[in-house]
gemmi code that builds the backbone of each chain (N, CA, C; Angstrom):
import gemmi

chains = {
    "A": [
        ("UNK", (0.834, -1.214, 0.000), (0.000, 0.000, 0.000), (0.869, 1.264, 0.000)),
        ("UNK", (1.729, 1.810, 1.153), (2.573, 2.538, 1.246), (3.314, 2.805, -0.443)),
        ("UNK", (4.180, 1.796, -0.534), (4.609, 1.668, -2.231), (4.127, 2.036, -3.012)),
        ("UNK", (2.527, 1.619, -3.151), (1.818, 2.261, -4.251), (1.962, 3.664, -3.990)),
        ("UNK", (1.163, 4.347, -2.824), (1.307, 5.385, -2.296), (2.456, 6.211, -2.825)),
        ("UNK", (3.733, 6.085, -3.026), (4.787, 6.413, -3.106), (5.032, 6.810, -4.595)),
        ("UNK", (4.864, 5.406, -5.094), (4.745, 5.398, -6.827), (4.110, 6.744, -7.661)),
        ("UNK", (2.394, 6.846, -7.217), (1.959, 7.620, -7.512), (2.130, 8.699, -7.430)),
        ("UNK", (3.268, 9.709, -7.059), (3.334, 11.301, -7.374), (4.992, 10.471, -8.191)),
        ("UNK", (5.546, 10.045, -7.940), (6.587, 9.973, -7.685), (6.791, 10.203, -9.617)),
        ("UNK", (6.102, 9.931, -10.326), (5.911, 9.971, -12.003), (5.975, 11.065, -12.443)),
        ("UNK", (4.495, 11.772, -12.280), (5.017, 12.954, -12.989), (5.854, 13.980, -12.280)),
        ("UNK", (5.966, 14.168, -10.632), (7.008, 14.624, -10.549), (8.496, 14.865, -10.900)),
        ("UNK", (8.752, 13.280, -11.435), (10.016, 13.229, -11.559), (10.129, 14.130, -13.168)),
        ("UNK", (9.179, 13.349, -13.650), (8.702, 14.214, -15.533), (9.329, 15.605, -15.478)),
        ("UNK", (8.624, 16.045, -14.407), (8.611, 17.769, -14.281), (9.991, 18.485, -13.573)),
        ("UNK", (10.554, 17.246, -12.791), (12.075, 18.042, -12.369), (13.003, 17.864, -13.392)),
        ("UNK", (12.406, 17.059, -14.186), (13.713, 16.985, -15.859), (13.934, 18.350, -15.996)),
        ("UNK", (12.733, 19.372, -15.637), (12.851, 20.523, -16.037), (13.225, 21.670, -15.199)),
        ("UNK", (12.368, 21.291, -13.874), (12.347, 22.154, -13.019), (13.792, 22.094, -12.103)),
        ("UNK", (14.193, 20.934, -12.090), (15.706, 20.576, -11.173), (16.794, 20.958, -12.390)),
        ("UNK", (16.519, 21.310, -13.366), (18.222, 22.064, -14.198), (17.814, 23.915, -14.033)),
        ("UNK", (18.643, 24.245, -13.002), (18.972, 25.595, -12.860), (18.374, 26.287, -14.485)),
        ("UNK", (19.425, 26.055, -15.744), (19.512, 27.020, -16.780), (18.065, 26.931, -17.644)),
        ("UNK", (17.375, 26.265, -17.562), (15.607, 25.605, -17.740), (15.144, 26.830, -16.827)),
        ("UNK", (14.886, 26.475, -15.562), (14.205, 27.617, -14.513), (14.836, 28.778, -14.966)),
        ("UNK", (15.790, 29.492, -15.176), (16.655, 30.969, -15.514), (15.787, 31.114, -16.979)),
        ("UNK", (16.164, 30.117, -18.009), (15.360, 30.704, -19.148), (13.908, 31.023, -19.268)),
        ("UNK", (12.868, 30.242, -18.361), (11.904, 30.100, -18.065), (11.298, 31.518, -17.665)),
        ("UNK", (12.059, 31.997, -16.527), (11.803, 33.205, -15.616), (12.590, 34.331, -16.798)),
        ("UNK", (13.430, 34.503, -17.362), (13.679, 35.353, -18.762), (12.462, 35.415, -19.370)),
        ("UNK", (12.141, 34.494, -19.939), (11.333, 34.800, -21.099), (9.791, 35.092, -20.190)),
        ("UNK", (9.318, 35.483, -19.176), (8.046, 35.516, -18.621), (8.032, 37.302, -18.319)),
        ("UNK", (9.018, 37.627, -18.825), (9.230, 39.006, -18.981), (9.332, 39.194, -20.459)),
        ("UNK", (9.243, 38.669, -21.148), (8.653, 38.689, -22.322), (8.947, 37.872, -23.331)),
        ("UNK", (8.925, 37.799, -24.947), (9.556, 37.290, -25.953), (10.965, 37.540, -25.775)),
        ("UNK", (12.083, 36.680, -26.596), (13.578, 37.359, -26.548), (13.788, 36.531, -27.316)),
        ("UNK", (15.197, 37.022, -28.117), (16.190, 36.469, -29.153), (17.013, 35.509, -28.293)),
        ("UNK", (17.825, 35.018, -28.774), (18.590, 34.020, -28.351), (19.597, 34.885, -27.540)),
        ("UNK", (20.226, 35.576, -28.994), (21.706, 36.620, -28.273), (21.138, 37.497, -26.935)),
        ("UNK", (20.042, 37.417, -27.095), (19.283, 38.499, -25.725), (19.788, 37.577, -24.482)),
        ("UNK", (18.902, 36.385, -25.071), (18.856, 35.182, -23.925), (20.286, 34.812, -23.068)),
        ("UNK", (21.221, 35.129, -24.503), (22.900, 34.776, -23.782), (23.179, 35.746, -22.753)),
        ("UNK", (22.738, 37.015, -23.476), (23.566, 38.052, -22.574), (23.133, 38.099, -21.307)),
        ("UNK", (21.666, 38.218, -21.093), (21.176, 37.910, -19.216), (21.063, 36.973, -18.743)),
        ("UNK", (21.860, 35.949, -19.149), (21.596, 34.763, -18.430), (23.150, 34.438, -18.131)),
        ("UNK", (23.351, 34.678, -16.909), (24.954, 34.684, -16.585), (25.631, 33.237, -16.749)),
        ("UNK", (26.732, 33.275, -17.682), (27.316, 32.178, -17.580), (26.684, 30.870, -18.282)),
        ("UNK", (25.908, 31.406, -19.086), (25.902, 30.435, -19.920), (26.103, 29.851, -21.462)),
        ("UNK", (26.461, 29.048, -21.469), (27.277, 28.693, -23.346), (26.063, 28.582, -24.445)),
        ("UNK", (26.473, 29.265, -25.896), (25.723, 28.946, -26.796), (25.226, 27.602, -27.062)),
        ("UNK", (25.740, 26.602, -26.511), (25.316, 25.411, -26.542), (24.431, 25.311, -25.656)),
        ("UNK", (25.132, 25.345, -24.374), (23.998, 24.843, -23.378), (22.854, 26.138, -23.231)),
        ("UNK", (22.417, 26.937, -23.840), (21.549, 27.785, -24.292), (20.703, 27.177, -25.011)),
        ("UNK", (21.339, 26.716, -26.300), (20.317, 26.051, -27.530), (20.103, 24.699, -26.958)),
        ("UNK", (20.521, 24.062, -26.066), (20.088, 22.712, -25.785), (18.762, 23.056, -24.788)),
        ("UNK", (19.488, 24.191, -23.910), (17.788, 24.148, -22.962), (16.805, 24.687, -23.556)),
        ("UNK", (16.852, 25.634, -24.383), (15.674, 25.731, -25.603), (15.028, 25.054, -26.302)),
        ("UNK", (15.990, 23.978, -26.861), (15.545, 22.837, -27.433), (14.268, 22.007, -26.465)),
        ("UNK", (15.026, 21.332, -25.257), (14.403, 20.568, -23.930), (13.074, 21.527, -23.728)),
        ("UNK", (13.078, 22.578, -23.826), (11.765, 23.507, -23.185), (11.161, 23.178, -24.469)),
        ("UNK", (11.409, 23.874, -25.550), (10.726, 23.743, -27.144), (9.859, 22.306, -27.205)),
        ("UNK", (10.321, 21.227, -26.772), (9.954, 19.791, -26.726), (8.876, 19.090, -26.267)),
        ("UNK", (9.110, 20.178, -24.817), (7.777, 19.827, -23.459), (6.933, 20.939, -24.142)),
        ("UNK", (6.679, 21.573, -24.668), (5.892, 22.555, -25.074), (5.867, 23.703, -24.224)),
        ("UNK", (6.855, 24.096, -23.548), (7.019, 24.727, -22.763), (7.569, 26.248, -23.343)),
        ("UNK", (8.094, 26.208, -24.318), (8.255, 27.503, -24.929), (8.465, 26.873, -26.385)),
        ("UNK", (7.683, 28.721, -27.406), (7.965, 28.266, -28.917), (8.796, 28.972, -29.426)),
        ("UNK", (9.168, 29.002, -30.599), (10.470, 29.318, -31.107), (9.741, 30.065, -32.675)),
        ("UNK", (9.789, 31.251, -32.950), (9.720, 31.537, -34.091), (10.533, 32.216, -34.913)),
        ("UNK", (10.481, 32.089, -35.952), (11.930, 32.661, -37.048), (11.376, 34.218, -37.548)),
        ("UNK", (12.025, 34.641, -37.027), (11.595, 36.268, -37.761), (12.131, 36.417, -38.950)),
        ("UNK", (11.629, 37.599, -39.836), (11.745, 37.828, -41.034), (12.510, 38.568, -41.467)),
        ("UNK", (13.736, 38.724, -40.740), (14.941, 39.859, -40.729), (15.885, 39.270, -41.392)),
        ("UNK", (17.080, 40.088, -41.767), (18.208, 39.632, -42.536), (19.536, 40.231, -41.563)),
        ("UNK", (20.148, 39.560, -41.112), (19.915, 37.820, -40.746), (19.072, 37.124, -40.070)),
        ("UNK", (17.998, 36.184, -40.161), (17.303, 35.652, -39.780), (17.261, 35.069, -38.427)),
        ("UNK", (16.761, 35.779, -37.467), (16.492, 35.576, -36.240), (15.868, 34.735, -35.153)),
        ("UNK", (15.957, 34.099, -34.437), (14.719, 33.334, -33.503), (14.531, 34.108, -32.211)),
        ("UNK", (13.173, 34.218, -32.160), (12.598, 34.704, -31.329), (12.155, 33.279, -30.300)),
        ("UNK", (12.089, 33.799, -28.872), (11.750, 32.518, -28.426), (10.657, 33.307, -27.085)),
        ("UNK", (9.401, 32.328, -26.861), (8.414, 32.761, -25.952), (7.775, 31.698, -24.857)),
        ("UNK", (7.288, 32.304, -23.892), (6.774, 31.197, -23.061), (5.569, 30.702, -23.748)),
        ("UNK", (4.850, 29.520, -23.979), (3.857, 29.340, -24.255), (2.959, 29.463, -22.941)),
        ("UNK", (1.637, 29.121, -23.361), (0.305, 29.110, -22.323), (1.092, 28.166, -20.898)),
        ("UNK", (1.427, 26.811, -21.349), (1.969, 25.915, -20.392), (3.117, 26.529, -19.982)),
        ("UNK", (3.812, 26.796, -20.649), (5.355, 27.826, -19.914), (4.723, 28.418, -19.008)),
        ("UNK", (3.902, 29.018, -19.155), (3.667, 30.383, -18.315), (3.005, 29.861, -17.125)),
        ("UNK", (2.075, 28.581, -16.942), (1.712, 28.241, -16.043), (2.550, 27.733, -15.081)),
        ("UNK", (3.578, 27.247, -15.692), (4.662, 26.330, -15.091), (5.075, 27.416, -14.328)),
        ("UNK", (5.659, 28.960, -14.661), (6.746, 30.018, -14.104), (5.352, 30.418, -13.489)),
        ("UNK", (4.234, 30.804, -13.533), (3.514, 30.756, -11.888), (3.767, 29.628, -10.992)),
        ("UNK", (3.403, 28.315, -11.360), (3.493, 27.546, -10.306), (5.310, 27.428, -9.248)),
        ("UNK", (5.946, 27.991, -10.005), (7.274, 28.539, -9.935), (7.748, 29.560, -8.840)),
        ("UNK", (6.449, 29.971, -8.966), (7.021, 31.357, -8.149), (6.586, 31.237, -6.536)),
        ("UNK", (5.989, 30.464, -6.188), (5.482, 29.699, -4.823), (6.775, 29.497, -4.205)),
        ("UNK", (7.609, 28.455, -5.138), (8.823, 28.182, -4.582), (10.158, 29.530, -4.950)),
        ("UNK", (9.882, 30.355, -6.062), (11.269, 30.777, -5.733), (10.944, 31.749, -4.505)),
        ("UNK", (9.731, 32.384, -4.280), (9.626, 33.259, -3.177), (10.365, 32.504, -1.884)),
        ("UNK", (9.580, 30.859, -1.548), (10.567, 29.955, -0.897), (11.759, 30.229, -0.678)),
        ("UNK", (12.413, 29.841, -1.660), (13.976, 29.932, -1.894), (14.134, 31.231, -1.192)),
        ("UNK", (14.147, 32.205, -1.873), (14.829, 33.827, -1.434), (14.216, 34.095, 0.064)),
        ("UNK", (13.165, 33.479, 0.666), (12.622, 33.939, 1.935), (13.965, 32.969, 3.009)),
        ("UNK", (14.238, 31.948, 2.401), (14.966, 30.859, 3.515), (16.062, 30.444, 3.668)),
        ("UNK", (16.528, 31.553, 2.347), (18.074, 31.218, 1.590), (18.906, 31.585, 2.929)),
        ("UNK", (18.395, 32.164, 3.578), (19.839, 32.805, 5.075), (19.640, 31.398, 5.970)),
        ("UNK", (18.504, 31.433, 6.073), (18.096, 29.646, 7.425), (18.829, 28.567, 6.716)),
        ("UNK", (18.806, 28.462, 5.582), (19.804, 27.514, 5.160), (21.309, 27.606, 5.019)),
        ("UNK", (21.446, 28.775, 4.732), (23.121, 28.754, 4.943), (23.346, 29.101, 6.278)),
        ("UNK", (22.776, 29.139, 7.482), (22.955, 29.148, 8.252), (23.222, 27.921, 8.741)),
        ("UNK", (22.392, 27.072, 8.863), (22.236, 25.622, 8.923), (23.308, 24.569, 8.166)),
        ("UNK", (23.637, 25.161, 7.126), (24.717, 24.367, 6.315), (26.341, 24.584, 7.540)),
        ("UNK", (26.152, 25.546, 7.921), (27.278, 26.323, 8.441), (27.794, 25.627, 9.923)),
        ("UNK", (26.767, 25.434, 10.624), (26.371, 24.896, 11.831), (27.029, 23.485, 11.603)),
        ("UNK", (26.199, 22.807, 10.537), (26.289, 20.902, 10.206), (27.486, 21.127, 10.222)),
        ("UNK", (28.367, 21.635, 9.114), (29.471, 21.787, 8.621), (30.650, 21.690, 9.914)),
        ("UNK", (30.483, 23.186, 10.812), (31.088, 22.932, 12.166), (30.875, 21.885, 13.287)),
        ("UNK", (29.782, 21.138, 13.140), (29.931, 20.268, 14.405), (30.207, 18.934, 13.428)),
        ("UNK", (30.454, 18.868, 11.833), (31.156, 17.877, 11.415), (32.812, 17.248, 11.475)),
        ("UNK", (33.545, 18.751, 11.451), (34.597, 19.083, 11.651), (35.245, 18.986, 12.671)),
        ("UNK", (34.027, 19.229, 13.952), (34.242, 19.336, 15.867), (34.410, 17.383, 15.564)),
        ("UNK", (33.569, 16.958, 15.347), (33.779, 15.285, 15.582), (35.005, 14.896, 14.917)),
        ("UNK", (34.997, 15.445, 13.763), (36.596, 14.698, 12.686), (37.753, 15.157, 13.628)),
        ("UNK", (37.634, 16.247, 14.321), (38.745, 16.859, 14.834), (39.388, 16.229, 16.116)),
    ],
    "B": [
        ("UNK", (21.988, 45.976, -16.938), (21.001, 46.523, -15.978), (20.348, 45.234, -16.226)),
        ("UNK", (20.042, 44.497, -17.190), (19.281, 43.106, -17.146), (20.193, 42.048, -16.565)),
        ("UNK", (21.597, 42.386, -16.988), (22.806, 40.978, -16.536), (22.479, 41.309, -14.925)),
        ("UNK", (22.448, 42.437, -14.311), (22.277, 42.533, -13.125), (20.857, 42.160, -11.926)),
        ("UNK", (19.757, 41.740, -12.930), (18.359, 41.322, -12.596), (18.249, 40.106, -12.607)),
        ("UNK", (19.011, 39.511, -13.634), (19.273, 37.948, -14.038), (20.225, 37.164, -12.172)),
        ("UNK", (20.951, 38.056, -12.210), (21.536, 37.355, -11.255), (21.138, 37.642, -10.150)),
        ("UNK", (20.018, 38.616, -9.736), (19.248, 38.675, -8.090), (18.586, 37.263, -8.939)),
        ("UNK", (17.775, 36.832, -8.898), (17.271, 35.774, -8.934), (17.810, 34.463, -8.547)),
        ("UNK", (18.827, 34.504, -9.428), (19.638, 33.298, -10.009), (20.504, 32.516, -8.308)),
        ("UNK", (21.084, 33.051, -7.742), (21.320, 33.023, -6.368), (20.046, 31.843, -5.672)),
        ("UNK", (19.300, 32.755, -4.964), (18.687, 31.770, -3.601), (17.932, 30.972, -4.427)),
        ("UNK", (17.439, 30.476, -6.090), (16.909, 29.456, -6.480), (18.005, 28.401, -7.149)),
        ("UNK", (18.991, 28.940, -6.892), (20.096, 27.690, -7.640), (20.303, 26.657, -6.486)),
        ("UNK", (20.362, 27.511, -5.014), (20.354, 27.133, -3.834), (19.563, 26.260, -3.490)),
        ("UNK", (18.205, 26.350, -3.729), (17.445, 26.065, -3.183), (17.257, 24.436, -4.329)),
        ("UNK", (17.771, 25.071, -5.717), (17.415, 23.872, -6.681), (18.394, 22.668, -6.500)),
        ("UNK", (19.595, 22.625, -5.276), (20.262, 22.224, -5.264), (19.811, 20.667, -4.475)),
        ("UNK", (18.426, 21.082, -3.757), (17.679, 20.159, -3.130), (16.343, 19.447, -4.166)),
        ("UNK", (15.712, 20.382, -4.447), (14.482, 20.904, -5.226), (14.598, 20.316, -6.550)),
        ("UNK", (15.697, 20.173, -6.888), (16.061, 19.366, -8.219), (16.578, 18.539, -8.571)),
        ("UNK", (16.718, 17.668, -7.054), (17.254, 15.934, -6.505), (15.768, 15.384, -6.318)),
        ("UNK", (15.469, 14.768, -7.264), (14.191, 13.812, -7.337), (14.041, 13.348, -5.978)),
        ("UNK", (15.265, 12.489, -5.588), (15.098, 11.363, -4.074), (14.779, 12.854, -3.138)),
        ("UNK", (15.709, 14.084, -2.960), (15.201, 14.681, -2.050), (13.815, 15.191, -2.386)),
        ("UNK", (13.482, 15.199, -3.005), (11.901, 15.693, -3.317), (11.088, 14.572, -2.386)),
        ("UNK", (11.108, 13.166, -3.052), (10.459, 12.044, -2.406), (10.565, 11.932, -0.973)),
        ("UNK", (12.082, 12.560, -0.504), (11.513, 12.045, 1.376), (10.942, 12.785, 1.870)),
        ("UNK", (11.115, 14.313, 1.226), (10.556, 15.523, 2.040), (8.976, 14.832, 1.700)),
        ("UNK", (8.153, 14.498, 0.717), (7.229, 14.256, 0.941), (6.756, 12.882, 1.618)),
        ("UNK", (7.387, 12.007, 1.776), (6.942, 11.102, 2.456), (7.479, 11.350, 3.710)),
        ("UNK", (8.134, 12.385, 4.434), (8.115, 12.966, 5.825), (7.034, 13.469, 5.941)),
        ("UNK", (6.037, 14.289, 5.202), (5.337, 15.177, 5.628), (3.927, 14.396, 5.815)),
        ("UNK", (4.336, 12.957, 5.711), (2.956, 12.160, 6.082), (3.042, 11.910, 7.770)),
        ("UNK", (4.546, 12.417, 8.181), (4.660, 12.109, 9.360), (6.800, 11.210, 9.810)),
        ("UNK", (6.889, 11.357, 11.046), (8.408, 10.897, 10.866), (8.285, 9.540, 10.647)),
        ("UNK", (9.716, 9.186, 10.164), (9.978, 7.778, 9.751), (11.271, 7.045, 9.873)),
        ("UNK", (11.639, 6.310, 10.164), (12.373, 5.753, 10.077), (13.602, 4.898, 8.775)),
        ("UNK", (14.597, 5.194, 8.920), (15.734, 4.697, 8.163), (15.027, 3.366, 6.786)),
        ("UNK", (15.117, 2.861, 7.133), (14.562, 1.415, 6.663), (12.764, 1.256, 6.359)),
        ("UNK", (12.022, 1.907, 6.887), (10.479, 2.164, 6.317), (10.614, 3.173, 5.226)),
        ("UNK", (11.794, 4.257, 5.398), (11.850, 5.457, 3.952), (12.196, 4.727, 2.748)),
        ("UNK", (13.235, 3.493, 2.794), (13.752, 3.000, 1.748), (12.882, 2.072, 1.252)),
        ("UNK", (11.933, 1.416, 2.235), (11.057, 0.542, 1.848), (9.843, 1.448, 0.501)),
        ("UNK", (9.180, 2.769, 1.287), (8.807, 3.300, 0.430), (9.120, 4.000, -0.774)),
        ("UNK", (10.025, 4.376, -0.610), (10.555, 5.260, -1.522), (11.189, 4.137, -3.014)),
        ("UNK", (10.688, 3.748, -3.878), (11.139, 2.892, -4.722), (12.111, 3.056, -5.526)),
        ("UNK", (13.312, 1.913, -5.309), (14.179, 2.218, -6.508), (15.580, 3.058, -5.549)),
        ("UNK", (15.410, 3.633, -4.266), (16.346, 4.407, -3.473), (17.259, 3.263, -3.147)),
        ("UNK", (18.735, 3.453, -3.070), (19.599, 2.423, -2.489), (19.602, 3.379, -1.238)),
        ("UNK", (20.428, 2.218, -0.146), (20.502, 2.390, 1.526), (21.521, 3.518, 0.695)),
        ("UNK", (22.423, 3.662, 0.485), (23.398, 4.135, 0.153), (23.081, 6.131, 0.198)),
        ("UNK", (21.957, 5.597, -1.928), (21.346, 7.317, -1.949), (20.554, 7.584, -0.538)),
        ("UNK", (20.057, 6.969, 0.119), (18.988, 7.595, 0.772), (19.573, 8.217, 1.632)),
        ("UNK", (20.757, 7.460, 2.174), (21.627, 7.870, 3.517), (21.889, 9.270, 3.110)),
        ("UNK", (22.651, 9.268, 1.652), (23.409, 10.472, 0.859), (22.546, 12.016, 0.794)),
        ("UNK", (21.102, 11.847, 0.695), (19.858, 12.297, 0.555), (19.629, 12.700, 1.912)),
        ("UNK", (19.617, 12.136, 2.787), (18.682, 12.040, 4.242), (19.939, 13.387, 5.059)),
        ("UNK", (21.483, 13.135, 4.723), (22.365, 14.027, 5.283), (22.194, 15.102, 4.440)),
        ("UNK", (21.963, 15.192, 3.274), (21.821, 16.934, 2.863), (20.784, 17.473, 3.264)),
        ("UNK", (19.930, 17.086, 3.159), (18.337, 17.255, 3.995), (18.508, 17.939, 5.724)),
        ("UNK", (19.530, 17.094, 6.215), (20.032, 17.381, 7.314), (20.540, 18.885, 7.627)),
        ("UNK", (21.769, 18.632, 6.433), (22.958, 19.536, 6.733), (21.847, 21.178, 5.810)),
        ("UNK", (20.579, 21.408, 5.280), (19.984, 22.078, 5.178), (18.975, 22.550, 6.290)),
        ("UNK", (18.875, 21.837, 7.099), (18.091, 21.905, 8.196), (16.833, 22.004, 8.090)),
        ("UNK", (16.625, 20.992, 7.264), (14.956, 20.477, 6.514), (14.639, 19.699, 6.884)),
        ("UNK", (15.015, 18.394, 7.237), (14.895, 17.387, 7.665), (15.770, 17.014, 9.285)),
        ("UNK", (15.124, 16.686, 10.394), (15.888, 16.438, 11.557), (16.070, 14.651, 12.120)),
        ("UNK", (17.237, 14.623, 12.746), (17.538, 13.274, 12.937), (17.346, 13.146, 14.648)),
        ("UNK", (16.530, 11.905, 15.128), (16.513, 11.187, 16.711), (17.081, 9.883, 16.649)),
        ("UNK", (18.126, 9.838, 17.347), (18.690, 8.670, 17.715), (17.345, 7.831, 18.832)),
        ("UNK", (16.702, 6.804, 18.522), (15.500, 6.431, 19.227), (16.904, 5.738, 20.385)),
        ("UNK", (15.848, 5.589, 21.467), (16.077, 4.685, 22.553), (15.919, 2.880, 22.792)),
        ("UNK", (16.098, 2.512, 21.418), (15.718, 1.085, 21.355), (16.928, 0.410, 20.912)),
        ("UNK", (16.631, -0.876, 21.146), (17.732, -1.761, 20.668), (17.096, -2.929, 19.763)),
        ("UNK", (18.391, -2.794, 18.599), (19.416, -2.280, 18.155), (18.881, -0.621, 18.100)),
        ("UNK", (19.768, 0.129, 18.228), (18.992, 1.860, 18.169), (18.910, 1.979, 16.753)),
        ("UNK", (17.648, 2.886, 16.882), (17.343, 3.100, 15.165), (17.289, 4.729, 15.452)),
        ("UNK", (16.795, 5.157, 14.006), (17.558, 6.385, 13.876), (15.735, 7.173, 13.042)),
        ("UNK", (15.028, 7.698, 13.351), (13.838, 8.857, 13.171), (14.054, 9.606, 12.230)),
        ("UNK", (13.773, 9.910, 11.366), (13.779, 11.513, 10.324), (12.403, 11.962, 10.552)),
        ("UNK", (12.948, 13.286, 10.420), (11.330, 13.883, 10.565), (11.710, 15.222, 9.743)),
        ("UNK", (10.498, 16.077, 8.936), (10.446, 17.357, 8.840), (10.972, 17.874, 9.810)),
        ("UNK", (11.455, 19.148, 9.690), (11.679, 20.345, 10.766), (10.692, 21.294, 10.156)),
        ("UNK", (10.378, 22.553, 10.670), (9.177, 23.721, 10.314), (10.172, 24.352, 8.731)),
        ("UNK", (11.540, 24.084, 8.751), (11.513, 24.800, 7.932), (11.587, 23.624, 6.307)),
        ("UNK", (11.555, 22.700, 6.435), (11.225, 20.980, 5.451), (9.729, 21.782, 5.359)),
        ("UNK", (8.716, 21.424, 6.400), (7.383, 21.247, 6.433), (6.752, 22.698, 5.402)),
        ("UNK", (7.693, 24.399, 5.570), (6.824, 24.917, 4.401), (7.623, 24.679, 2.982)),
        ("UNK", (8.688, 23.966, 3.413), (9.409, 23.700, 1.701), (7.965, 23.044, 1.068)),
        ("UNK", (7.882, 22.163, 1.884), (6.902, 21.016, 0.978), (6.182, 21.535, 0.813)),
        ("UNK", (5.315, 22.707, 1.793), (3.977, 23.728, 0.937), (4.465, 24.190, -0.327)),
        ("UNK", (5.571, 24.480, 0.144), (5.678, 25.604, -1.319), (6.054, 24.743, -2.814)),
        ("UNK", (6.640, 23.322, -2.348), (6.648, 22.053, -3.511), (4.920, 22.130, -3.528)),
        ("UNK", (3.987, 22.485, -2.986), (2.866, 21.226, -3.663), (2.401, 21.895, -4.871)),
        ("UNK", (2.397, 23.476, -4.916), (1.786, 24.256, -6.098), (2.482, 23.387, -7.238)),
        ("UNK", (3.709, 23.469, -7.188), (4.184, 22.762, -8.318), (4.336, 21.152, -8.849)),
        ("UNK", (4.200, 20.466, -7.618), (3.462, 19.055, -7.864), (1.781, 18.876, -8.409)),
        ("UNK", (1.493, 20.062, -7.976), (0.011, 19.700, -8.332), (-0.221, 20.368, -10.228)),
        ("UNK", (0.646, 20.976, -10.394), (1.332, 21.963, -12.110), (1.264, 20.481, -12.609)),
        ("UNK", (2.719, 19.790, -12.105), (3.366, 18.755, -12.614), (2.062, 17.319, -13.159)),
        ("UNK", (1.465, 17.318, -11.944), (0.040, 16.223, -12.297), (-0.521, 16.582, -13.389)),
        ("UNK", (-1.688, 17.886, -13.099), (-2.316, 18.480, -14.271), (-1.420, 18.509, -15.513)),
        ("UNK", (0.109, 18.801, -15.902), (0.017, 19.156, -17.127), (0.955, 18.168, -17.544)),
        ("UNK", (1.370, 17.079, -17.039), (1.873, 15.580, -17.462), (1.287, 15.116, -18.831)),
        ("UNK", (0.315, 14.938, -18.443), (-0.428, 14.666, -19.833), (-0.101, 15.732, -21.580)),
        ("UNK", (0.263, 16.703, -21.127), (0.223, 17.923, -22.360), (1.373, 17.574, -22.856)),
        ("UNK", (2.919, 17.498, -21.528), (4.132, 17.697, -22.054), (4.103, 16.626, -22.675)),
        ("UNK", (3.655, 15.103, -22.206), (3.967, 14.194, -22.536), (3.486, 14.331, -24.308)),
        ("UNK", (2.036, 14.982, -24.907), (1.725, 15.259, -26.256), (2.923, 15.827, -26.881)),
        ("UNK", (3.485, 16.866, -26.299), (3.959, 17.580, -26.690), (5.199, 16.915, -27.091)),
        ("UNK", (6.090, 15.951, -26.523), (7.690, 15.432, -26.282), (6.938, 14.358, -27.656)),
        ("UNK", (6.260, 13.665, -27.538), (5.938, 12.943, -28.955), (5.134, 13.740, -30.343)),
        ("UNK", (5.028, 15.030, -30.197), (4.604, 15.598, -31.307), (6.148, 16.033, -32.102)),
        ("UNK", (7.108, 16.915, -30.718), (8.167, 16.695, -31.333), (9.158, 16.239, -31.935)),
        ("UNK", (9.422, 15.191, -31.036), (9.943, 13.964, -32.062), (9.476, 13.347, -33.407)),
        ("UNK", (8.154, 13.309, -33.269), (8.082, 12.848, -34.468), (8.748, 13.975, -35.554)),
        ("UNK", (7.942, 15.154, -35.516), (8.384, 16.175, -36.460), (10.163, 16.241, -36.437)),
        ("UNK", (11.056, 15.857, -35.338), (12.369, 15.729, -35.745), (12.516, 14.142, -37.086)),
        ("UNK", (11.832, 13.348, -36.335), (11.841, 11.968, -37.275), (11.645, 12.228, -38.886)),
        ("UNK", (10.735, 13.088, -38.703), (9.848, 13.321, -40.253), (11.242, 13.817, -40.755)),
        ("UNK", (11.942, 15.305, -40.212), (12.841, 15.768, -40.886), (14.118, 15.466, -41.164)),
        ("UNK", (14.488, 14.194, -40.551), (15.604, 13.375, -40.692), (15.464, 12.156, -41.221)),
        ("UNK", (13.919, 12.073, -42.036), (14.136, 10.906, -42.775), (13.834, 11.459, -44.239)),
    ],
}
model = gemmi.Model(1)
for chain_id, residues in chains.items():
    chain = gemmi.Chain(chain_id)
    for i, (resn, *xyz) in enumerate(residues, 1):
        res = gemmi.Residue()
        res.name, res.seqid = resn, gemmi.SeqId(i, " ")
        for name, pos in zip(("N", "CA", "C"), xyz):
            atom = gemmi.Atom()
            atom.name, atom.element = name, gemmi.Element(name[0])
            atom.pos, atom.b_iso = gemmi.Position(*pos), 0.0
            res.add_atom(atom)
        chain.add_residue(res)
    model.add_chain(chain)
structure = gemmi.Structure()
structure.add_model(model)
structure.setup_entities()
C-alpha cells in the first residue's frame, strides 16, 4: 500500500524536475516571462551560460511545449523565443517556490554552516 | 542593468534547486510530511532508493536543516527523520508545483511525442 502510495506522485514529478531541477531551464523560463527574446538576448542575461547549453535548454523547453520558437523575417534571420500558455503556467506555479527559496536562503546557509562545524568538531 | 536582474534571482533558487532538483530529495521531504519515519520504512517506500542514496539524501536534507535526525532509545537503536518547520513549508511551497506537474503531465507528454516525431519526419 505505502509503495503504491509512493509510486503515484513519484511519475510525474520526476517528468517535471527533468525541467524544473536544471537551474539554466528555470533561468530561461523566468527570462522569457518578462517577455519574448532572441537568443543573443537570452545569452547576454543569463549569466554564464554557453551557446550550446543555451540552444540545448531551448531545445528541452521547445519539446515539453514549454516555450515556442519563431523565425523572424529579418536579414539575418532571427529566432525569437516565448513562453507558451503551459510555460507560463509552469513560471507561476514557480514562483510559490522561488519566493521559498529567497525567503529561507539565510536559514539555510545558516544551517549548512552549523552541520558543517559540528562535522569538523567530531573529525577533529 | 538586465545581466544585473538575471543574477538577483539566479542566487537563492540555484540554492534552493540544489535540493528541489534531486528527485530522491523531493520524495523524502514528501513522504516525511505524512509524518516521521524511520531509516529502513523510507527506503522501503521510496522505490528504486539504495541504503546508500537515501543515507546520501537524508544528510543533505540534514545539513539544510529540513529534515531532523533522533537517535530512538531502542535496541538495536534506530535512527527517526522527521520534517523540521523549515522541510514542512518547503513542501507547501513544492505542492503548487506538484500539483502543475500532475495536471500538465499529460500535455508535455503530447507535446515530447509531437516533437519527435516532427524531428523523425525531418531526418528521414
Amino acid at each position: 500500500m505505502t509503495a503504491r502510495r509512493s509510486q503515484s506522485y513519484a511519475c510525474p514529478i520526476r517528468d517535471v524536475l527533468d525541467r524544473v531541477g536544471d537551474a539554466w531551464s528555470v533561468l530561461v523560463i523566468l527570462e522569457l516571462s518578462r517577455g519574448p527574446c532572441r537568443f543573443n538576448a537570452l545569452q547576454r542575461v543569463i549569466n554564464g551560460i554557453s551557446a550550446r547549453m543555451l540552444s540545448v535548454t531551448l531545445r528541452h523547453l521547445e519539446r515539453d511545449g514549454l516555450v515556442s520558437r519563431k523565425v523572424l523575417d529579418s536579414s539575418p534571420p532571427q529566432v525569437e523565443y516565448a513562453l507558451t500558455d503551459t510555460g507560463r503556467s509552469l513560471n507561476e506555479a514557480m514562483g510559490q517556490l522561488a519566493q521559498w527559496a529567497e525567503a529561507n536562503q539565510p536559514a539555510i546557509r545558516k544551517s549548512r554552516a552549523t552541520y558543517d562545524a559540528g562535522m569538523e568538531k567530531a573529525a577533529g
